[in-house]
C-alpha positions as CSV (number, residue, x, y, z in Angstrom):
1,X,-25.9,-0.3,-27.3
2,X,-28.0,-3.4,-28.0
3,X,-30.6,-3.0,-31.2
4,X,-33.9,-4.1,-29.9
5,X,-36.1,-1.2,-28.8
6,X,-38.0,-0.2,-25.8
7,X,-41.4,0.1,-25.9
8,X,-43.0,2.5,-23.3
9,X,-46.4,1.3,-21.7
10,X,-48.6,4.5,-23.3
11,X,-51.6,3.6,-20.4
12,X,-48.8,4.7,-18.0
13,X,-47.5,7.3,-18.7
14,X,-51.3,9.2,-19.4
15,X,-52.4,7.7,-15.8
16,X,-49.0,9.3,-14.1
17,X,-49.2,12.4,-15.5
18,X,-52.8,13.0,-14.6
19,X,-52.4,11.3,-11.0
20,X,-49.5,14.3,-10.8
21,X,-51.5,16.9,-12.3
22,X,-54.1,16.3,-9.3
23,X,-51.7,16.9,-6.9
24,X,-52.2,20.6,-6.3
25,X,-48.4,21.1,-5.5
26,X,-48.7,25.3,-5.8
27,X,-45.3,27.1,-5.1
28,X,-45.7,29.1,-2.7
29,X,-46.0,27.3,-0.6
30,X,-45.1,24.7,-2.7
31,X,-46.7,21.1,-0.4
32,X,-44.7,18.6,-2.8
33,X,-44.8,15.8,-0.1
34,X,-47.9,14.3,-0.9
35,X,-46.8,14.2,-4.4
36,X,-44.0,12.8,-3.8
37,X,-45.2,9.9,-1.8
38,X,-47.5,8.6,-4.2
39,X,-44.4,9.4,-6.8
40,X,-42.5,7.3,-4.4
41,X,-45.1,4.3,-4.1
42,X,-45.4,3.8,-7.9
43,X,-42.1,3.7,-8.3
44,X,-41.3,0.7,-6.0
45,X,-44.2,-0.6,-7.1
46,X,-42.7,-0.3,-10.9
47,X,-39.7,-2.5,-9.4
48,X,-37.1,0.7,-9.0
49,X,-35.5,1.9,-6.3
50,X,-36.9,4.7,-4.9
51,X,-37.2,7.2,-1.2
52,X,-38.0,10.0,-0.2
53,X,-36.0,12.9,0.5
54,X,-37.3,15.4,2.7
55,X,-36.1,19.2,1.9
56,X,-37.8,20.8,4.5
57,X,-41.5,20.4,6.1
58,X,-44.2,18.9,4.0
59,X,-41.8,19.4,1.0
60,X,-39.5,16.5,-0.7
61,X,-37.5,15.5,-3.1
62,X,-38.0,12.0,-4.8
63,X,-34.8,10.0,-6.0
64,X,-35.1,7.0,-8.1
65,X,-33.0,4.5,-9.5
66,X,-32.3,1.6,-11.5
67,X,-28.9,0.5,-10.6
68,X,-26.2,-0.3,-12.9
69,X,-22.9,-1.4,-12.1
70,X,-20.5,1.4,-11.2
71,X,-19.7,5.3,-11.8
72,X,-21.0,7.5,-14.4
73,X,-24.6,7.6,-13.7
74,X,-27.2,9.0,-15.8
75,X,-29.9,11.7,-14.6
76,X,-33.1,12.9,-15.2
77,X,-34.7,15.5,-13.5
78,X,-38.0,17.2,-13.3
79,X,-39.3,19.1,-10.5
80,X,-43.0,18.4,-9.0
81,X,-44.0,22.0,-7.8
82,X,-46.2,23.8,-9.9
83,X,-47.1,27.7,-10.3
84,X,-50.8,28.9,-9.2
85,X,-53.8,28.4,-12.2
86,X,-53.8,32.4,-12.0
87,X,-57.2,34.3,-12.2
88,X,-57.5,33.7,-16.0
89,X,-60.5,31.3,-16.8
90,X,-59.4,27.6,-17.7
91,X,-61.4,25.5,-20.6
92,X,-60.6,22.5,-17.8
93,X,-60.1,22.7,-14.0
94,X,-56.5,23.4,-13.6
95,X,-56.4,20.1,-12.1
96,X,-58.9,17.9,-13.1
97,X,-56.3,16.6,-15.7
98,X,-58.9,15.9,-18.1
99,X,-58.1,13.7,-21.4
100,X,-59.5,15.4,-24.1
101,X,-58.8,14.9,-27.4
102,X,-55.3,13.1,-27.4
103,X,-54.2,16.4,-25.0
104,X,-53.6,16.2,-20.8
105,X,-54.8,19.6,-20.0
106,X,-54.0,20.7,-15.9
107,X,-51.1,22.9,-13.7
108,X,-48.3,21.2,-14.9
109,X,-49.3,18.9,-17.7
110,X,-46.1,20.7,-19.5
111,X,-44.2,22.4,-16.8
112,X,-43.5,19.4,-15.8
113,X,-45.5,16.8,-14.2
114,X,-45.6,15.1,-18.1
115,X,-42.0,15.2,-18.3
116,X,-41.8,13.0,-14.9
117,X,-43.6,11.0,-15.7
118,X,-42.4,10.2,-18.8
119,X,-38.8,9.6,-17.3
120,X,-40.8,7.1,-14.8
121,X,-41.8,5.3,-17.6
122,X,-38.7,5.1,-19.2
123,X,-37.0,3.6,-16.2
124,X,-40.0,1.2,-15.9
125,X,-39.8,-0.3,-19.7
126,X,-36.2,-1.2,-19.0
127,X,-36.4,-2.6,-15.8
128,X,-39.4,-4.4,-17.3
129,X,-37.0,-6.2,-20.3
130,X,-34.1,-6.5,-17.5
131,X,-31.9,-4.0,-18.9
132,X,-28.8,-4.2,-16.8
133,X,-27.2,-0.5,-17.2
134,X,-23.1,0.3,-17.0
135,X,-24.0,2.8,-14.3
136,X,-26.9,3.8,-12.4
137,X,-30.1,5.5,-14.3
138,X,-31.6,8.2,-11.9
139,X,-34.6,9.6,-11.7
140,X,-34.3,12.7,-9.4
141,X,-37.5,14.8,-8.9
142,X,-37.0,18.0,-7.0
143,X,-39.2,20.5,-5.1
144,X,-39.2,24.1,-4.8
145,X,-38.0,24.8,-8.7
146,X,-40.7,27.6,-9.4
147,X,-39.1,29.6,-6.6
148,X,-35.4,29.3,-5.9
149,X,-34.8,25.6,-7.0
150,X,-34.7,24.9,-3.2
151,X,-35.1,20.9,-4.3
152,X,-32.1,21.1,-6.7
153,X,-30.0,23.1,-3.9
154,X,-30.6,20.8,-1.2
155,X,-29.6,17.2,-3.2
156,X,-26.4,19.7,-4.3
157,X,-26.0,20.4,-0.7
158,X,-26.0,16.7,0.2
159,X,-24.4,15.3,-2.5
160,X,-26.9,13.3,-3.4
161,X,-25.9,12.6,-6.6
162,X,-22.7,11.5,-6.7
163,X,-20.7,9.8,-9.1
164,X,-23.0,11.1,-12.1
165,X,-22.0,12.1,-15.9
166,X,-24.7,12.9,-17.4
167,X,-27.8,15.3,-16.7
168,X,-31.3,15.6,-18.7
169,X,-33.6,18.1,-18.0
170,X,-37.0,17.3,-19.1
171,X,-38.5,20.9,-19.1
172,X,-41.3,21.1,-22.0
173,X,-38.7,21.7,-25.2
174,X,-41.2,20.4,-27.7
175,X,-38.7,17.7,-27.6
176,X,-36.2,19.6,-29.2
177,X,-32.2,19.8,-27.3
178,X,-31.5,22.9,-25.7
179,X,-27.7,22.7,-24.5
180,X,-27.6,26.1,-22.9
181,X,-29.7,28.0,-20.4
182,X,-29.0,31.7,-19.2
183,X,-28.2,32.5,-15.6
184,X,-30.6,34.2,-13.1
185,X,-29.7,37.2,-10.9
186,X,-33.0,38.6,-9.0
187,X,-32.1,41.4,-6.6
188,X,-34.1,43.1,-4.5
189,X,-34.0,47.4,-3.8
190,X,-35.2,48.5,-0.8
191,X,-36.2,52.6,-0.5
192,X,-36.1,53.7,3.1
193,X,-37.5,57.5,3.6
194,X,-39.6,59.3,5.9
195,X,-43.9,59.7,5.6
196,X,-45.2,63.1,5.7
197,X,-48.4,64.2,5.5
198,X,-50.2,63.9,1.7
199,X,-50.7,67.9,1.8
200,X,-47.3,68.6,2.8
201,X,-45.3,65.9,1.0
202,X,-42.0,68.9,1.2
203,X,-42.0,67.2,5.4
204,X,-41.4,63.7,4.2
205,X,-39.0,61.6,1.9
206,X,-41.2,60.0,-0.8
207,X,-39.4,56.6,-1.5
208,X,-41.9,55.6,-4.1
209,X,-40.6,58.9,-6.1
210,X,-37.1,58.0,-5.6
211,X,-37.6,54.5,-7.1
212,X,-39.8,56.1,-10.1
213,X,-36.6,58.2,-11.0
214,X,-34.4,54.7,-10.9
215,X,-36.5,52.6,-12.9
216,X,-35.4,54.0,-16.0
217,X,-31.7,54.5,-14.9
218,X,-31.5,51.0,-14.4
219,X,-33.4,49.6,-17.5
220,X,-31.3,51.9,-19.4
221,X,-27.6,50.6,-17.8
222,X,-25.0,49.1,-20.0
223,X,-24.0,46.6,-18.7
224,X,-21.1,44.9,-20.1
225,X,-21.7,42.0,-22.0
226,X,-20.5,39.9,-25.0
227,X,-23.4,38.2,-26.9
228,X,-23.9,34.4,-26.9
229,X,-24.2,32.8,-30.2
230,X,-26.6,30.2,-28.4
231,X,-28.0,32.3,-25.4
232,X,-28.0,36.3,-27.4
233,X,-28.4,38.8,-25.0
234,X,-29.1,39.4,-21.3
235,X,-32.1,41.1,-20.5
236,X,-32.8,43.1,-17.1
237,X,-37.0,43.4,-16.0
238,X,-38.6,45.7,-13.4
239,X,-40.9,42.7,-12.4
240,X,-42.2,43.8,-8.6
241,X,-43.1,47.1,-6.8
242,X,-44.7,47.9,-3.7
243,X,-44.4,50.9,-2.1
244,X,-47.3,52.8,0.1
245,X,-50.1,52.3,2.4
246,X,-52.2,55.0,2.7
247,X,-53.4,57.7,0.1
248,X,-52.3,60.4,2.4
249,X,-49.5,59.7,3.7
250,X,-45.7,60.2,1.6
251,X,-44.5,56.4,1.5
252,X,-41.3,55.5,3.9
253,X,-40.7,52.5,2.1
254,X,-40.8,51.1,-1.4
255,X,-39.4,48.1,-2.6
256,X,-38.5,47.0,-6.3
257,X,-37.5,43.4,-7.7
258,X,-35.2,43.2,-10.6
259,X,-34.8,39.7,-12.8
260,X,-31.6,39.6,-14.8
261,X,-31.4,36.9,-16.9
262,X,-27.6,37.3,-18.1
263,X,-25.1,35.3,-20.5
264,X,-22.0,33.7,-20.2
265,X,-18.8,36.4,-19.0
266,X,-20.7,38.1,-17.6
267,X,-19.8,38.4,-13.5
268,X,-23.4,38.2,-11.6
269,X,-21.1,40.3,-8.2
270,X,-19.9,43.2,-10.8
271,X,-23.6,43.6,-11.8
272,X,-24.7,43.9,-8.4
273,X,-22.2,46.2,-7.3
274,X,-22.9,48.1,-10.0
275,X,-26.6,48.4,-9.3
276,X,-26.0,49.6,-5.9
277,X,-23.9,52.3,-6.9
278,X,-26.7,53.8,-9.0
279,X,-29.3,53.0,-6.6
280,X,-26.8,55.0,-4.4
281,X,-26.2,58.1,-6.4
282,X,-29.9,58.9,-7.7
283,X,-30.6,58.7,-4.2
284,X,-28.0,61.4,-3.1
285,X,-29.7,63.4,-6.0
286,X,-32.9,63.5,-4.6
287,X,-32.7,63.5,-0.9
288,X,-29.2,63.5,1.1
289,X,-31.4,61.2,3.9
290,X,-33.1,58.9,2.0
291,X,-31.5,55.4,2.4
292,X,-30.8,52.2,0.2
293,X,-30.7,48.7,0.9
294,X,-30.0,45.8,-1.9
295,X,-30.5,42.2,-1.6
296,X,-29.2,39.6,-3.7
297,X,-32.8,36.8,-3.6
298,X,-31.2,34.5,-6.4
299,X,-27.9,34.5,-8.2
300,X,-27.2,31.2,-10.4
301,X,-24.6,31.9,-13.5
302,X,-25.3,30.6,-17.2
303,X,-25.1,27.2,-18.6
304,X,-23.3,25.9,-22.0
305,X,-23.2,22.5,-23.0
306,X,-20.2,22.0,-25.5
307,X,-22.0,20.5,-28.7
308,X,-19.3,17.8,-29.3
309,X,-20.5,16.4,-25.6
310,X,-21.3,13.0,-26.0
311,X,-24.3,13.9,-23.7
312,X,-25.6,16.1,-26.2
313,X,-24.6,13.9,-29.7
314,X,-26.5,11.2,-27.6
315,X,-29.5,12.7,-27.5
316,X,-29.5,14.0,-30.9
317,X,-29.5,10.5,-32.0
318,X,-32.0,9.5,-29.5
319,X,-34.6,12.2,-30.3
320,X,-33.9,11.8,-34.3
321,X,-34.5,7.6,-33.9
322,X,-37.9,8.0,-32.5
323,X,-39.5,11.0,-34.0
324,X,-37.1,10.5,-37.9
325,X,-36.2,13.9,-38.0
326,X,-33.6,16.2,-36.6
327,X,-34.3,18.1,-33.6
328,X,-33.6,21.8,-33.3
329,X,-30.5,23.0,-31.4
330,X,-30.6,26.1,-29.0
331,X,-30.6,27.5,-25.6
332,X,-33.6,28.7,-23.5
333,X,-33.5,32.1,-22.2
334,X,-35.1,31.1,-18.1
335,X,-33.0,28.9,-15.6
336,X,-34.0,25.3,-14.8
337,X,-32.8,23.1,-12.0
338,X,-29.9,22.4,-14.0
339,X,-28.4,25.4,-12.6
340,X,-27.5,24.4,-9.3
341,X,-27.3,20.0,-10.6
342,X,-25.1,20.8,-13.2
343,X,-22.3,22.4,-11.4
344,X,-22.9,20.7,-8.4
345,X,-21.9,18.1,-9.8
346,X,-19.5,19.1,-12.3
347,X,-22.0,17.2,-15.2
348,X,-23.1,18.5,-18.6
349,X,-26.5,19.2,-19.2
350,X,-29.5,19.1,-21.7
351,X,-32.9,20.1,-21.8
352,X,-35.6,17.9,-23.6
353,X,-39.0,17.3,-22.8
354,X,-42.7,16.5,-23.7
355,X,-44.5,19.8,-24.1
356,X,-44.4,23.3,-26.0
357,X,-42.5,25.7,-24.5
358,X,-45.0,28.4,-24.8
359,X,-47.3,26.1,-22.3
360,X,-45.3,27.2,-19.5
361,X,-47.9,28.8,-16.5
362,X,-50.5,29.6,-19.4
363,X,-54.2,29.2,-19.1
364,X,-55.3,26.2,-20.4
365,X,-51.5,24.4,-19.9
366,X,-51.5,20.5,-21.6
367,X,-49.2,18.7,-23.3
368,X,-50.2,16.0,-26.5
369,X,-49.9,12.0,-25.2
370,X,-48.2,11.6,-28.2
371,X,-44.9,13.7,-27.4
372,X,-45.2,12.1,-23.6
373,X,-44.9,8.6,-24.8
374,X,-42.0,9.5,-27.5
375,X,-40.5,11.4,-24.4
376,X,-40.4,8.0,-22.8
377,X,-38.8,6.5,-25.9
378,X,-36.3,8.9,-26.2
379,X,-35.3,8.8,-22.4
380,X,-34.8,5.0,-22.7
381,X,-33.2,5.1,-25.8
382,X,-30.5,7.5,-24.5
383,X,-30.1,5.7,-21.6
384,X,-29.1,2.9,-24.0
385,X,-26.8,4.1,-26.0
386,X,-24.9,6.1,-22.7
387,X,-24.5,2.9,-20.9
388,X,-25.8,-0.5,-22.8
């Protein structure tokens, strides 16, 4: 690694994270393309490599580079779909990315427009002092993460990464290391009974009834785990219900959505099985006709990050140089994109990025210019000391 350090143009990185932020990339339906075009345009115009990569209609993934000379490439990621403002009222229009007070407040200021951005500028200040790189440094910005990580599937899919070593995730860490992530299991129940009339409910086969008496059979389930030392325990949540559609009529149909968020051991096709032989018997408890259907909407497994990786030593060194302290250690408890990179790939992962956590799809989202701009320095720092 050579000594001098990389300064990160501040005026930049604050102009590309509020260009982002204007996008109104909402998942569903998601409409990344725009986004990534302009994404796309900067870039080159930054002197990187950079193309589009188009997922599926009107959405796209973005993969940049600044080439290096052989194997053992370098990643960062960040996806550029956002979650809906909500019906909450904002301080700032969710995406009027308004500067106010050293703070970039909009849809994805945190989660993670910022944290794009802040890897494009990284990439930009070394190109900019002609760092030549042992192996390629990659920027690769995904759609779809908000709802199935369609982006990071589809580069996994295509093997569009290849000959990679090392993956950061720049999800809003506060720009602490995170080095382990929990897996995601959502599955779906499906009720299937008969309607009846609302005064004679004895003629039909309530399926909203049925699913009332599983709830707490299933939130009440052991499970078999073994507790992570970085990732603690898995947690199951009742998270969607419909069921009904008429105040007079017994419901044929309800349907429940379940988000596990499990740890390492455990075996995400035990845990389904198992939740479809209880969905199975507390229906032949309380009606020999009513049926069950289960569908598996999401199933990635957990992630840990050895913490002798040279990855993860890396970018304790990186994160303590620019901000002179020590960064806290850990493991998030939701899934990033890293889930479908990391294995893809066969890479080790960590997660550090402009932004506090707790910003995530909250009212009022922003991140401080300050942590965007030491993002930058940390993400070119890294990439230093990996492959100067």
């Amino acid at each position: 690694m050579t000594s001098s350090k990389v300064a990160p143009d501040r005026d930049l990185v604050v102009d590309l994270t509020r260009e982002l932020i204007r996008f109104q990339s909402v998942n569903p339906p998601g409409n990344e393309q725009p986004a990534a075009e302009y994404l796309t345009q900067r870039l080159r115009e930054l002197g990187l490599e950079a193309e589009i990569d188009e997922v599926e209609t009107g959405r796209a993934n973005v993969i940049a580079r600044l080439r290096g000379q052989g194997p053992g490439h370098l990643v960062f990621t960040g996806h550029i779909d956002v979650v809906p403002p909500g019906g909450q009222k904002w301080t700032y229009g969710p995406f009027d990315a308004d500067l106010v007070d050293g703070k970039i407040y909009g849809r994805g200021s945190a989660d993670m427009k910022g944290g794009v951005a802040s890897i494009v500028t990284a990439m930009a200040a070394l190109a900019a002092c002609d760092f030549q790189p042992r192996a390629d440094i990659i920027l690769a910005a995904t759609c779809g993460e908000e709802a199935g990580m369609l982006g990071a599937r589809a580069m996994a899919d295509r093997g569009s990464l290849q000959g990679a070593r090392y993956l950061v995730v720049a999800e809003p860490s506060n720009l602490d290391v995170f080095i382990g992530e929990k897996g995601v299991l959502w599955v779906k129940i499906r009720a299937l009974g008969r309607t009846g009339h609302g005064s004679m409910p004895w003629l039909g086969i309530n399926a909203v009834s049925y699913m009332a008496r599983l709830i707490p059979r299933l939130e009440e389930y052991p499970f078999p785990f073994e507790e992570s030392d970085l990732l603690g325990k898995p947690t199951i949540s009742v998270n969607m219900i419909e069921g009904g559609n008429k105040v007079n009529v017994v419901p044929d149909l309800c349907e429940l959505t379940l988000d596990l968020r499990t740890v390492p051991l455990q075996d995400h096709q035990a845990i389904v099985a198992a939740i479809e032989a209880l969905a199975h018997e507390v229906a032949r408890d309380f009606h020999a006709d009513l049926r069950v259907e289960i569908e598996v909407q999401e199933d990635v497994g957990p992630l840990e990050t050895d913490r002798t990786e040279p990855l993860v030593e890396a970018m304790i060194a990186s994160v303590h140089a620019v901000k002179g302290e020590a960064p806290v250690v850990g493991g998030v408890t939701y899934g990033t994109d890293a889930a479908y990179l990391g294995p893809g790939f066969n890479i080790p992962m960590v997660i550090c990025g402009p932004g506090a956590q707790g910003m995530a799809h909250q009212p009022d989202e922003h991140v401080e210019v300050t942590q965007l701009v030491q993002a930058a320095e940390i993400y070119a720092d890294l990439a230093r000391r990996l492959l100067g």
